[in-house]
Backbone as CSV, one residue per row, in Angstrom:
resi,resn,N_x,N_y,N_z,CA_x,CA_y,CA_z,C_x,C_y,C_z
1,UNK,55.656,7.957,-0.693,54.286,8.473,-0.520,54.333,9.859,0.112
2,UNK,53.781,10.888,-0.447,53.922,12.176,-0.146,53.144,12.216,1.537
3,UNK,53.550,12.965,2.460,52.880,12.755,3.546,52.025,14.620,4.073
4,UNK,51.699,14.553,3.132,50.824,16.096,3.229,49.748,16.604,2.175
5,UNK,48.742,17.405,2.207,48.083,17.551,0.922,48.169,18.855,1.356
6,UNK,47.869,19.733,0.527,47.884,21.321,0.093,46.279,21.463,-0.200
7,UNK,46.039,22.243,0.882,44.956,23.011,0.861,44.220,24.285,0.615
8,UNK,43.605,24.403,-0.228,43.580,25.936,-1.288,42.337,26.035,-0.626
9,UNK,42.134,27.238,-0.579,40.331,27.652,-0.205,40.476,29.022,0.197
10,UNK,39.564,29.962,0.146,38.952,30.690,0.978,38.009,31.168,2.135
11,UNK,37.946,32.164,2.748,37.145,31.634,3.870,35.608,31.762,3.437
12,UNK,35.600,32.711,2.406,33.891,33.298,2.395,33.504,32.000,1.424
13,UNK,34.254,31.263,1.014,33.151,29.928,0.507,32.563,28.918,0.908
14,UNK,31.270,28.885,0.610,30.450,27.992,1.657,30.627,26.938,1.222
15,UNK,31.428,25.814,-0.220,31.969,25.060,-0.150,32.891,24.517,0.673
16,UNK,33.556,25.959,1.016,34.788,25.117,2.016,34.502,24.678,3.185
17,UNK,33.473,25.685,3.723,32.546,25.338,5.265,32.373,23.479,5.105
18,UNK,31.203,23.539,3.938,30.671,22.228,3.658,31.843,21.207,3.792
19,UNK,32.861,21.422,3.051,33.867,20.110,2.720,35.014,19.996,3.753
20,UNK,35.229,21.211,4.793,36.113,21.315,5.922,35.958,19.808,6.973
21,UNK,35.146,19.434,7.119,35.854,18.443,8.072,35.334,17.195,7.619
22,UNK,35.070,16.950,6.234,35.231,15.760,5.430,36.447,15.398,5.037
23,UNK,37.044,16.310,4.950,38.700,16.271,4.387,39.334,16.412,5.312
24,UNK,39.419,16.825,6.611,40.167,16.798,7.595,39.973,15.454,8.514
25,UNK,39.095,14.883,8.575,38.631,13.483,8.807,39.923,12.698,7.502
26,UNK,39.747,12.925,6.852,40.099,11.827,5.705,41.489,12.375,5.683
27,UNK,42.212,13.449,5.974,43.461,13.765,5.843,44.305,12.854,7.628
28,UNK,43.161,13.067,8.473,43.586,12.599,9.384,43.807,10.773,9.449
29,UNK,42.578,10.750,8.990,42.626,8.714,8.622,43.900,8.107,8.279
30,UNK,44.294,8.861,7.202,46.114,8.647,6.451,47.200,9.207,6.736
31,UNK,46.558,10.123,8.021,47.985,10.415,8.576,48.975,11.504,7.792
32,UNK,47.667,12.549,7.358,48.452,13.291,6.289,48.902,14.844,6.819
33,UNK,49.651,15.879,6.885,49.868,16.830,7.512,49.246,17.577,6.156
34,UNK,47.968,18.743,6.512,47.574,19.541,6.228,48.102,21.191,5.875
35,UNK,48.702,21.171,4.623,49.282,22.943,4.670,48.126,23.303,4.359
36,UNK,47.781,24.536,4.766,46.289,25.326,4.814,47.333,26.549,3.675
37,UNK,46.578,26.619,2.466,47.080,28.252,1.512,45.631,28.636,1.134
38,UNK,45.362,29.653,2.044,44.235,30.442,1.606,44.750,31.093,0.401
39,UNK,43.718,31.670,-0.391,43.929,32.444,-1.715,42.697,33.508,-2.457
40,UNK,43.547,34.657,-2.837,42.475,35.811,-3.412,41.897,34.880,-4.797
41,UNK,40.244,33.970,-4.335,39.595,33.473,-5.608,39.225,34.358,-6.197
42,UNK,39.291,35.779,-6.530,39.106,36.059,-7.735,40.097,36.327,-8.527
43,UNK,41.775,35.901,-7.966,42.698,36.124,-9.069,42.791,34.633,-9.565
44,UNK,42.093,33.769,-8.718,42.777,32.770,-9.697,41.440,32.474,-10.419
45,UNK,39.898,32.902,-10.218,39.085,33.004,-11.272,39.323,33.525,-12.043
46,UNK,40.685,34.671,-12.309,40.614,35.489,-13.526,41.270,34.447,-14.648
47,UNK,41.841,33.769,-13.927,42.241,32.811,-15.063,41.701,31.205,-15.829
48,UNK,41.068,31.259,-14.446,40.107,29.206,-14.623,39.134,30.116,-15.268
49,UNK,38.520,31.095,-15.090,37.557,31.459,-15.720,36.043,31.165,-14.844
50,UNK,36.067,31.209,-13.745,35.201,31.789,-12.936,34.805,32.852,-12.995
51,UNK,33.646,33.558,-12.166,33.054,34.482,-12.237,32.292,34.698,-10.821
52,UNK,31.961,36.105,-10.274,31.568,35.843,-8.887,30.012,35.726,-9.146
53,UNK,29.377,34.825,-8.703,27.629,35.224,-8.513,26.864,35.537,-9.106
54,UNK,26.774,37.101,-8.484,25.742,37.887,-9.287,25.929,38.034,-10.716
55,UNK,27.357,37.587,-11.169,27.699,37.956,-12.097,27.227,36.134,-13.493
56,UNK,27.190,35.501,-13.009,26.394,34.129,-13.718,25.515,34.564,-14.119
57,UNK,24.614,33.419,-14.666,23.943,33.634,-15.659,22.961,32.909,-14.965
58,UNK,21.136,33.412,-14.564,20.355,33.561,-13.397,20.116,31.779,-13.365
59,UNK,20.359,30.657,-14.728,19.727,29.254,-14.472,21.010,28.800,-13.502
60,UNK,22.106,29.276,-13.564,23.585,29.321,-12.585,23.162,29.856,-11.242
61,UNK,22.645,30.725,-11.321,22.439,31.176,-9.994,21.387,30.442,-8.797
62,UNK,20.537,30.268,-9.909,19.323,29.341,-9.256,20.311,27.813,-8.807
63,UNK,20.736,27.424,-9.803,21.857,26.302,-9.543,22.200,26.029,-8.239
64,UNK,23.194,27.030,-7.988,24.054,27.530,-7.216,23.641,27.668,-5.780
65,UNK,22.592,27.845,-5.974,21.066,28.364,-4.521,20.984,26.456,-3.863
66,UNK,20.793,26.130,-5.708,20.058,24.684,-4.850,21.736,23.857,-4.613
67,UNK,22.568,23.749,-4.772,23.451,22.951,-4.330,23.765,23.603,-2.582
68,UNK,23.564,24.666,-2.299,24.190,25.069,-1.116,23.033,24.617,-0.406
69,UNK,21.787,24.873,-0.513,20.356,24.101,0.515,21.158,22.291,-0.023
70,UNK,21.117,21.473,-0.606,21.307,20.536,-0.972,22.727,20.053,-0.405
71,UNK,24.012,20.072,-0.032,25.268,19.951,0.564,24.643,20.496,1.884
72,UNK,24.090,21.221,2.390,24.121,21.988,3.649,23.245,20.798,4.416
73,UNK,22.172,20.083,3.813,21.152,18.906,3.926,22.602,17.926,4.267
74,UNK,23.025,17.504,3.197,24.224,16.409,3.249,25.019,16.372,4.164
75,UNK,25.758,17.393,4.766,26.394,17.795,5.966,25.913,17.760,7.247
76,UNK,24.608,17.732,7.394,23.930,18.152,8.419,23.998,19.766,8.922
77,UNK,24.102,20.890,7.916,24.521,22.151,8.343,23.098,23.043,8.206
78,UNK,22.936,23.635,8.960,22.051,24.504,8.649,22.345,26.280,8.198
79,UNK,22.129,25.852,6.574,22.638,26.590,5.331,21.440,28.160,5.707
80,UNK,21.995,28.892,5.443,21.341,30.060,4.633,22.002,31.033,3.909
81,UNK,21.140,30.131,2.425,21.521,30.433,1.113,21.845,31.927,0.501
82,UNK,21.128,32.849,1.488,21.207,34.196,0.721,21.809,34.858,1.681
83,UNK,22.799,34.900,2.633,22.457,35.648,3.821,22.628,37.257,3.460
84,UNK,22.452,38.315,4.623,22.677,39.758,4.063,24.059,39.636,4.297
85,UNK,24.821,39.186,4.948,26.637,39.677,4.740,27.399,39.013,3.901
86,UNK,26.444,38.617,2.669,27.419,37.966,1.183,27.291,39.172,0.492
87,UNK,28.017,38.830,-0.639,29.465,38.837,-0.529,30.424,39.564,0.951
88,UNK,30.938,39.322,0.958,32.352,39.283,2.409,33.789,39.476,1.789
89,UNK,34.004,40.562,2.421,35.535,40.212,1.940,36.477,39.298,2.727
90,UNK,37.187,38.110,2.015,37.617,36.998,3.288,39.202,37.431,3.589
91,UNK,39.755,38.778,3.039,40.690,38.689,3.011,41.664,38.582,4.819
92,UNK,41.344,39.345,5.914,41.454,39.283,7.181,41.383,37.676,7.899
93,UNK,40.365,37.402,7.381,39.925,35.929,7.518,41.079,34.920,7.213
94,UNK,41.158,35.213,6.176,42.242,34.389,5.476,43.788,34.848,5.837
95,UNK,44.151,35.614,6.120,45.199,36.045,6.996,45.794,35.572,7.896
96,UNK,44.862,35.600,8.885,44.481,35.227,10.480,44.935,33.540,10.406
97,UNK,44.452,32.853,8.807,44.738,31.759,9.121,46.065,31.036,8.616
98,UNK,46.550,32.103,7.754,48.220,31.897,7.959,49.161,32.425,8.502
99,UNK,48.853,33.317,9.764,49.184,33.492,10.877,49.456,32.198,11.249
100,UNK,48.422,31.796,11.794,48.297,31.018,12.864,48.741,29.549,12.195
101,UNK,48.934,28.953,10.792,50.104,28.220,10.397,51.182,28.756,10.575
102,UNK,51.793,29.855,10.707,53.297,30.043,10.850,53.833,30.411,12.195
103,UNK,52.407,30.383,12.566,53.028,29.894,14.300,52.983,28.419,14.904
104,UNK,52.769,27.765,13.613,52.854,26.000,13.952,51.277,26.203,15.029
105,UNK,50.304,26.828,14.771,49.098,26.112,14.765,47.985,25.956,13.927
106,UNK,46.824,25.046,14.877,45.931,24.642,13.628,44.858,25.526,13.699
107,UNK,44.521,26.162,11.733,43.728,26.962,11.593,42.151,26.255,11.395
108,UNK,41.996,24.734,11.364,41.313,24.693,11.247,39.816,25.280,12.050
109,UNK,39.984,24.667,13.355,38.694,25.355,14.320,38.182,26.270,13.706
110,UNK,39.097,27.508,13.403,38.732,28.949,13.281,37.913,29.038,12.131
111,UNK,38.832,28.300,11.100,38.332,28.685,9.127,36.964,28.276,9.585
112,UNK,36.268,26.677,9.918,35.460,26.205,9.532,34.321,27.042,10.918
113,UNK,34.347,27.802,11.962,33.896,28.572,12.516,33.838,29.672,11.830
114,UNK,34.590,29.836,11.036,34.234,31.605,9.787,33.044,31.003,9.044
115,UNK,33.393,29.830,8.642,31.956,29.596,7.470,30.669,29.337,7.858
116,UNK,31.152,28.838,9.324,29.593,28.754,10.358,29.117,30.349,10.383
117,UNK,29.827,30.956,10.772,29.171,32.586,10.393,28.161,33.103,9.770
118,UNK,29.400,33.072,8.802,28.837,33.261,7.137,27.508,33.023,7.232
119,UNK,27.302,31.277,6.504,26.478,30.311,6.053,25.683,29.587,7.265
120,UNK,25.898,29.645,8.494,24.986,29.368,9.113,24.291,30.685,10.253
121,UNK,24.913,32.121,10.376,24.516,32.792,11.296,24.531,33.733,10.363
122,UNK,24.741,34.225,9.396,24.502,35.253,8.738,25.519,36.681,9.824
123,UNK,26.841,36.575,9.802,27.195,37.610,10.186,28.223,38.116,9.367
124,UNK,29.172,39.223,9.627,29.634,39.832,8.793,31.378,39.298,9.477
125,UNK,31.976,38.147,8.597,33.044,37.713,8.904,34.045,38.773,8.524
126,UNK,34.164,40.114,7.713,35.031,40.952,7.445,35.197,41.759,8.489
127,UNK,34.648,41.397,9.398,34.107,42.749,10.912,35.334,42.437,11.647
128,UNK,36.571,42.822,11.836,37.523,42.323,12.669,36.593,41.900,14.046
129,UNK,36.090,42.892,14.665,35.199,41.968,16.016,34.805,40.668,16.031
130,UNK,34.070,40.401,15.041,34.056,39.286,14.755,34.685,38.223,14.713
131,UNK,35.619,38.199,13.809,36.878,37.365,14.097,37.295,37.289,14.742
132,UNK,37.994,38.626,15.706,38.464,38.345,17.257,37.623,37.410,18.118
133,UNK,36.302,37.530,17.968,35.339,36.791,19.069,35.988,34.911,18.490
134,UNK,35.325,34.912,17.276,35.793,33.426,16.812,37.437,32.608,17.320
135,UNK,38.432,33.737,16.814,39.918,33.346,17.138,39.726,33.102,18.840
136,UNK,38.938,33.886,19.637,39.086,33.386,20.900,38.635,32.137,21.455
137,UNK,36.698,31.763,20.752,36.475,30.826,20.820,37.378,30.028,20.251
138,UNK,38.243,29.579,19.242,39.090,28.490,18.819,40.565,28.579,19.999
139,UNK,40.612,29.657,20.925,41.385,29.205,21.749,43.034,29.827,21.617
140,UNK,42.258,30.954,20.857,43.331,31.633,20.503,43.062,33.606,21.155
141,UNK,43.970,34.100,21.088,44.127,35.767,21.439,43.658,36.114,20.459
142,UNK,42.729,36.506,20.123,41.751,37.198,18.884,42.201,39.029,18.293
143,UNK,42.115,39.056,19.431,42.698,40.819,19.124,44.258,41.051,18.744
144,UNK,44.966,39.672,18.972,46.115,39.791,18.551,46.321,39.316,17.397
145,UNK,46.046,37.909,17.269,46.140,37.277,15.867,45.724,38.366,14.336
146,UNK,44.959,39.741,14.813,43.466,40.025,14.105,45.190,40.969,13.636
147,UNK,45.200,41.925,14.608,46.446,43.139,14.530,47.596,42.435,13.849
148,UNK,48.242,41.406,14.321,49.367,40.917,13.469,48.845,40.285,12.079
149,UNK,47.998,39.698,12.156,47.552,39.338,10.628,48.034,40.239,9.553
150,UNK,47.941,41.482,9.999,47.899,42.616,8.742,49.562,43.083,8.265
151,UNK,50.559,42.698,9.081,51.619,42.207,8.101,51.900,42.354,7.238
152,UNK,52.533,43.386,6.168,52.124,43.124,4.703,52.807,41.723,4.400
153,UNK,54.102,40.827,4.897,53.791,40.202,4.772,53.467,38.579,4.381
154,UNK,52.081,38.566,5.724,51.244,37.619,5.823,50.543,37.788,4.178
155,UNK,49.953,39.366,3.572,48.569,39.696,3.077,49.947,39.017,1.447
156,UNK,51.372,39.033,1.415,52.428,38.316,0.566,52.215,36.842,0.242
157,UNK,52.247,36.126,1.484,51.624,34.319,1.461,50.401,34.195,0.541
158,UNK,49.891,34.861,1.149,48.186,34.867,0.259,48.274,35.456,-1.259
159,UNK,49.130,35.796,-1.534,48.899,36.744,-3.144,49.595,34.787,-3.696
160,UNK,51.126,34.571,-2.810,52.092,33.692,-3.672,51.209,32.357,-3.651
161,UNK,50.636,32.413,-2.672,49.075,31.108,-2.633,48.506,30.873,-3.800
162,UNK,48.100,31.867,-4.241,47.275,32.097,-5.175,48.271,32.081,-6.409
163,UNK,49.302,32.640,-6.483,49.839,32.288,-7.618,50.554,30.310,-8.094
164,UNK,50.732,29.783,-6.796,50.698,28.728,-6.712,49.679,28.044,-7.310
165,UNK,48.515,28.339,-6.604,47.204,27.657,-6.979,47.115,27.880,-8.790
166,UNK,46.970,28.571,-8.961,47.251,28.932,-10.779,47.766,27.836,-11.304
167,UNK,49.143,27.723,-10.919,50.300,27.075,-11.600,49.803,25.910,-11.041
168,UNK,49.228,25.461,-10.683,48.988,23.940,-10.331,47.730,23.396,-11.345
169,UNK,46.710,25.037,-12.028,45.561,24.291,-12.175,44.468,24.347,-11.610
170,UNK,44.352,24.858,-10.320,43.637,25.012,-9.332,42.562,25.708,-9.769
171,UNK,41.069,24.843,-10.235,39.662,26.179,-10.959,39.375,26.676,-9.698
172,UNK,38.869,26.532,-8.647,38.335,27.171,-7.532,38.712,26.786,-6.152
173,UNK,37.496,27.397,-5.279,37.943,26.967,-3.203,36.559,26.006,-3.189
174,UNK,36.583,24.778,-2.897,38.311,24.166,-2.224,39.036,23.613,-2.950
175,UNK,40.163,23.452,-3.027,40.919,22.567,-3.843,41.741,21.549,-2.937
176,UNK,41.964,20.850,-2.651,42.954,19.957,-2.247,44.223,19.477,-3.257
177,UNK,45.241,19.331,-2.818,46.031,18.797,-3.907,47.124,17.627,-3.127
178,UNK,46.988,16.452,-3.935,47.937,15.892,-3.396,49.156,14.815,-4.523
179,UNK,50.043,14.858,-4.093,50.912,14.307,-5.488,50.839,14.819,-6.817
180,UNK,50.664,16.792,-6.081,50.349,17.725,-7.912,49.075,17.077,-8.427
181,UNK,47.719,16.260,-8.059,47.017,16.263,-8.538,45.818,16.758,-7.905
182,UNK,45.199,17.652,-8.607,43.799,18.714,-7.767,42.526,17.938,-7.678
183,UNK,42.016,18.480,-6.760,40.603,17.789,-6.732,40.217,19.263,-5.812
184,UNK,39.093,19.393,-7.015,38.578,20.571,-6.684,36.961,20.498,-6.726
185,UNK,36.475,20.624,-4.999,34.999,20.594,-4.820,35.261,19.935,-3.524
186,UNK,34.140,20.346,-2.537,33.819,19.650,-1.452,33.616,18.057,-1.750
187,UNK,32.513,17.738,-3.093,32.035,16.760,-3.503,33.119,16.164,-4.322
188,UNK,34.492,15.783,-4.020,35.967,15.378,-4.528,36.444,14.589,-3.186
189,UNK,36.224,14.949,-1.848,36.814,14.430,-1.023,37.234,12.709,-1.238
190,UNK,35.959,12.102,-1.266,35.955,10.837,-1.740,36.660,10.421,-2.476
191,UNK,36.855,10.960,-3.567,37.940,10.861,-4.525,39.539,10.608,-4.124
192,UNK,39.683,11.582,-3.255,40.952,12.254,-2.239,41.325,11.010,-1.546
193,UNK,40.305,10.696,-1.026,40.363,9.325,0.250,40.500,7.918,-0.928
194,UNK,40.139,8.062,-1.506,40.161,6.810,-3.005,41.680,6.517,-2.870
195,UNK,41.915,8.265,-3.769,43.662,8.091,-4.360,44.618,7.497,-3.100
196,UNK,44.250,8.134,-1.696,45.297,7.593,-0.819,45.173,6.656,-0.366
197,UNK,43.933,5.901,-0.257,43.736,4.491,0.526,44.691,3.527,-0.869
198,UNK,44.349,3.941,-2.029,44.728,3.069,-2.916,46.341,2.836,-3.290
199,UNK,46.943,4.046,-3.430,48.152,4.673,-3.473,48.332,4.363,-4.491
200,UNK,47.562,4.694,-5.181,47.402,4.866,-6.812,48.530,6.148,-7.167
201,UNK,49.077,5.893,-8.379,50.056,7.129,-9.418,48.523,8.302,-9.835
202,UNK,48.997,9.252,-9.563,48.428,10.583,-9.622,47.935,10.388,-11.201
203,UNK,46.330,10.420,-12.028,46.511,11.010,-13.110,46.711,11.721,-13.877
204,UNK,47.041,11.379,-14.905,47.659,12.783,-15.549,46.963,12.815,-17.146
């Protein structure tokens, strides 16, 4: 029995906010060790065939509006759907948090405090200040984590992340993967917790 799942996401997705500690609950239940691989989603949209946003097609967009009020309800989060600092670039963000895996700690606090930002305070998570403030609240040196992040490289993990994620299959953030099989969506967790309570053979 594999004793880890692989975790794909980015920080600026408010899926991942949403599905962050449904899956960390359920990774924890089974006793599973969490690799966190952030990844540039628009290289691996260039290939699943994603698209960012503005760029859908407006009954998608409207879509898109109502699942984030609708999951944000489900979560108990208080969502805002449009904020002014979307789009974000998560790349710093996402850095910071494989830093702080390759110093053998946990990125979670921080990631799912970036998406509180985002999606619940409307601030600008690309703002290194920002992040420094967050990395401190999670209990970490913020101004340091922020400066070493930039590494070329850390900004290396994140490209080979992403090329990973590809080769696995991986359409979008979040993805979880466990036994090479993806489950991709906040609304998958269940699924996740299915395959391992059951210890079911991966489908294929």
């Amino acid at each position: 029995m594999a004793n880890h799942i692989d975790y794909f996401y980015t920080c600026t997705s408010p899926f991942t906010w949403f599905g962050h500690k449904p899956f960390t609950e359920v990774a924890a239940k089974h006793g599973k060790t969490i690799r966190y691989k952030p990844v540039n989603l628009m290289e691996v949209w260039k290939v699943s065939g994603g698209v960012a946003p503005p760029q859908r097609p407006p009954m998608r967009q409207r879509y898109r509006l109502l699942e984030l009020k609708r999951a944000g309800h489900f979560h108990g989060l208080d969502v805002i759907a449009e904020p002014n600092s979307f789009p974000a670039n998560p790349e710093r963000a996402d850095c910071c948090c494989i830093l702080l895996s390759q110093q053998g700690k946990d990125p979670g606090p921080f990631l799912f405090s970036v998406g509180e930002a985002l999606w619940g305070q409307d601030r600008q998570i690309a703002d290194e200040n920002v992040l420094a403030e967050l990395l401190d609240k999670a209990g970490f040196d913020g101004q340091t984590i922020v400066q070493d992040s930039k590494d070329p490289s850390i900004a290396e993990v994140r490209r080979s992340n992403s090329r990973e994620a590809i080769d696995l299959d991986v359409v979008g953030a979040p993805a979880y993967v466990y036994k090479n099989e993806v489950f991709w969506g906040q609304d998958r967790v269940a699924y996740l917790d299915h395959m391992i309570e059951t210890n079911r053979d991966p489908v294929e």
